[in-house]
C-alpha positions in Angstrom: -1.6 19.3 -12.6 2.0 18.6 -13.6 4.2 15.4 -13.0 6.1 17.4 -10.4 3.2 18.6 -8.5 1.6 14.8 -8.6 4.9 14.0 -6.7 4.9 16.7 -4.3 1.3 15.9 -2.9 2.5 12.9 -1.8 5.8 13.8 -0.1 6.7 15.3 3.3 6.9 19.1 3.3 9.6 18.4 6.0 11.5 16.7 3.2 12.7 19.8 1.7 12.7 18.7 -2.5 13.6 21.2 -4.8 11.6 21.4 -8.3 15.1 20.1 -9.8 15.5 17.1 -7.4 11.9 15.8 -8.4 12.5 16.9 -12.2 15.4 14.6 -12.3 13.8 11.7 -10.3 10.7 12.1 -12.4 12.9 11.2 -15.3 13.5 7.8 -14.0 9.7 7.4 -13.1 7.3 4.8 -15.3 3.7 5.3 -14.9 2.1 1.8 -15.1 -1.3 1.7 -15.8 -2.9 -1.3 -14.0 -6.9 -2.5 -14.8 -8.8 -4.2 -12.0 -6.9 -7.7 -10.9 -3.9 -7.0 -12.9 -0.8 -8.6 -11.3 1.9 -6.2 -10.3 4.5 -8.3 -8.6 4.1 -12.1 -8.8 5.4 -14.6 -6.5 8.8 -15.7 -7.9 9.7 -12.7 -9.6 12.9 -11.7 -8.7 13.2 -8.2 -9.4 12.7 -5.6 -6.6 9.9 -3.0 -7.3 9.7 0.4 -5.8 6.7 2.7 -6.7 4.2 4.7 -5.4 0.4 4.7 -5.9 -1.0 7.6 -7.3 -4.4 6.9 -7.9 -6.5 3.2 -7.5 -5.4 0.7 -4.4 -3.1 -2.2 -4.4 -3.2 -5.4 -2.6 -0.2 -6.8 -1.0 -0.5 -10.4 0.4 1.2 -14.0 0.1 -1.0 -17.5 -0.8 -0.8 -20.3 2.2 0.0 -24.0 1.3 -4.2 -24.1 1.3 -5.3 -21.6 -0.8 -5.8 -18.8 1.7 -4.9 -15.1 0.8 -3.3 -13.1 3.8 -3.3 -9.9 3.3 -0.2 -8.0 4.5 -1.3 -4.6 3.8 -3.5 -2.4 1.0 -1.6 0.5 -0.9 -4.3 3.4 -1.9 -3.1 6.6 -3.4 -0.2 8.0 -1.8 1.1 5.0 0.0 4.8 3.3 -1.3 6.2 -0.2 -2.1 9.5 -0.4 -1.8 11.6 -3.4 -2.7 8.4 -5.9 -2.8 10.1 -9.6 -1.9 13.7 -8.4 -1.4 16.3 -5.6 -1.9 18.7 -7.2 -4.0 16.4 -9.6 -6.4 19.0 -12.0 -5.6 16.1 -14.9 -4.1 12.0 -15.1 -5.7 9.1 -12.5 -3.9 7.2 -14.6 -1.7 4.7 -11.9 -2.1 2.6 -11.0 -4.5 0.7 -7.5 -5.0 -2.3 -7.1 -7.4 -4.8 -4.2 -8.6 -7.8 -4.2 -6.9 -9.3 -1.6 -9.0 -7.6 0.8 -11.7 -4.4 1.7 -10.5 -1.6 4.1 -12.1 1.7 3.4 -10.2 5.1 5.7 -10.6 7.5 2.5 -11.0 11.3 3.6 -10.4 14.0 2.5 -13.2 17.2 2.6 -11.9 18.5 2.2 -15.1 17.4 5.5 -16.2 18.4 7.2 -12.3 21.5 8.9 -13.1 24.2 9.7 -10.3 22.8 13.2 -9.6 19.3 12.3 -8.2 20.6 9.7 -6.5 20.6 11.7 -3.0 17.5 13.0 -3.5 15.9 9.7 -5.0 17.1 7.8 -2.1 16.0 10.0 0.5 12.1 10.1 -1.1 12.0 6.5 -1.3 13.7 6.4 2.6 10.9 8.8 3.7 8.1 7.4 2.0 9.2 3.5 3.0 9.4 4.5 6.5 6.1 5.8 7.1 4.9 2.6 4.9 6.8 0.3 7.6 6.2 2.1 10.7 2.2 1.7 9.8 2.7 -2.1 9.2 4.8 -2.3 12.6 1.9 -0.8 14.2 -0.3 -3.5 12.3 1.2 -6.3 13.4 1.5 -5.3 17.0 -2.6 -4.5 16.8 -2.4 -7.9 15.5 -1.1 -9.5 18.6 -3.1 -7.4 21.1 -6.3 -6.3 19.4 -9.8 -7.7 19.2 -11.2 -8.0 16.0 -13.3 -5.5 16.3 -10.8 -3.0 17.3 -8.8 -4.3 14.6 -11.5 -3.3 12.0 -11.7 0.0 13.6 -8.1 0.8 13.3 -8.4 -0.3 9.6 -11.0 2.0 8.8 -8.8 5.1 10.7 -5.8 3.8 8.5 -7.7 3.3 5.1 -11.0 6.0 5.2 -13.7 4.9 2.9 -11.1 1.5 1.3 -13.9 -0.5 2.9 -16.7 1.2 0.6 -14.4 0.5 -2.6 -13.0 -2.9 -2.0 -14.7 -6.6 -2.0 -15.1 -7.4 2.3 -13.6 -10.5 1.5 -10.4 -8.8 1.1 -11.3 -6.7 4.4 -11.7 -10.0 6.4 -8.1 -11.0 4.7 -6.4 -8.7 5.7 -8.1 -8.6 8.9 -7.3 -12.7 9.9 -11.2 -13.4 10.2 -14.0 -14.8 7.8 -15.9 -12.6 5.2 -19.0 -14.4 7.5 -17.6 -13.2 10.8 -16.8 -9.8 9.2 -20.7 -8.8 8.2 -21.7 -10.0 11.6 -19.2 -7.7 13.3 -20.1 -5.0 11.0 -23.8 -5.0 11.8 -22.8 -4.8 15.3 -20.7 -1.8 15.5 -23.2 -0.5 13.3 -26.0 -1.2 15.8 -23.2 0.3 18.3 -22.9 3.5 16.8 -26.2 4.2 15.7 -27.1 3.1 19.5 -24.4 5.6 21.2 -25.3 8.4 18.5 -26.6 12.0 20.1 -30.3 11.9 20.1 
């Protein structure tokens, strides 16, 4: 498969991108290569980052005065970070984002974006960011009103089979509970649905 049908998968249909448009934002694309815990953005950094995850899974979270990790959200294939900290890299990421298993990331350089894929460029990245913050309004609205375990549940619909390829203890991070409280709730919605199954 070819860089410009990589791209494509990932992309709206309703988006309407010609084989030229992605041809001349592909030539502003870097493919980083990440190994398992390599850093992506750091907290401090002050340069924004736009990319999109073709293959592995990033974490995005932030580090509390105590040492806890909260996890924001996950980025598997297909998924977008746009502008990690802030827009303008005028103030340090408060965030930081790290592989949690071997990642390849297609890392804009506007440097290299010249004025004729701008339009184009701009309306990817707008398409791809929104569904990215539409599904992390929707988190932190579950967040407010959700139980745990519907919580979990709603994770597993977002992220199918993340929870089979990443440590729990960044499940229960990203869900606000303990890795502890996580197995327990685990082996009861197992219990759950092997007790509800059709005989």
């Amino acid at each position: 498969m070819d860089a410009r049908q990589e791209l494509r998968k990932f992309l709206p249909s309703s988006l309407g991108v010609s084989d030229r448009d992605l041809s001349l934002i592909l030539s502003s694309l870097t493919l980083r290569h990440l190994a398992k815990g390599d850093h992506f953005v750091n907290a401090g950094e002050t340069s924004p980052i736009k990319g999109l995850v073709t293959s592995g899974c990033l974490r995005v979270y932030f580090t509390e005065d105590d040492g806890t990790e909260r996890v924001l959200y996950f980025a598997p294939e297909g998924w977008c970070l746009t502008n990690v900290g802030n827009a303008a890299g005028e103030w340090p990421a408060v965030l930081r984002v790290d592989a949690l298993e071997p990642t390849d990331v297609l890392v804009i350089d506007r440097t290299r974006l010249g004025s004729a894929s701008e339009p184009a460029s701009d309306r990817i990245w707008r398409a791809l960011a929104e569904a990215t913050l539409l599904t992390f309004q929707e988190r932190l609205v579950g967040g407010l009103r959700k139980t745990a375990a519907q919580r979990y549940l709603d994770f597993r619909r977002l992220y199918p089979g993340l929870d089979a390829r990443i440590p729990q203890y960044h499940v229960a991070g990203y869900l606000g509970v303990s890795p502890e409280f996580l197995s327990k709730l685990r082996k009861c919605l197992i219990r759950d649905e092997y007790r509800l199954a059709p005989s």
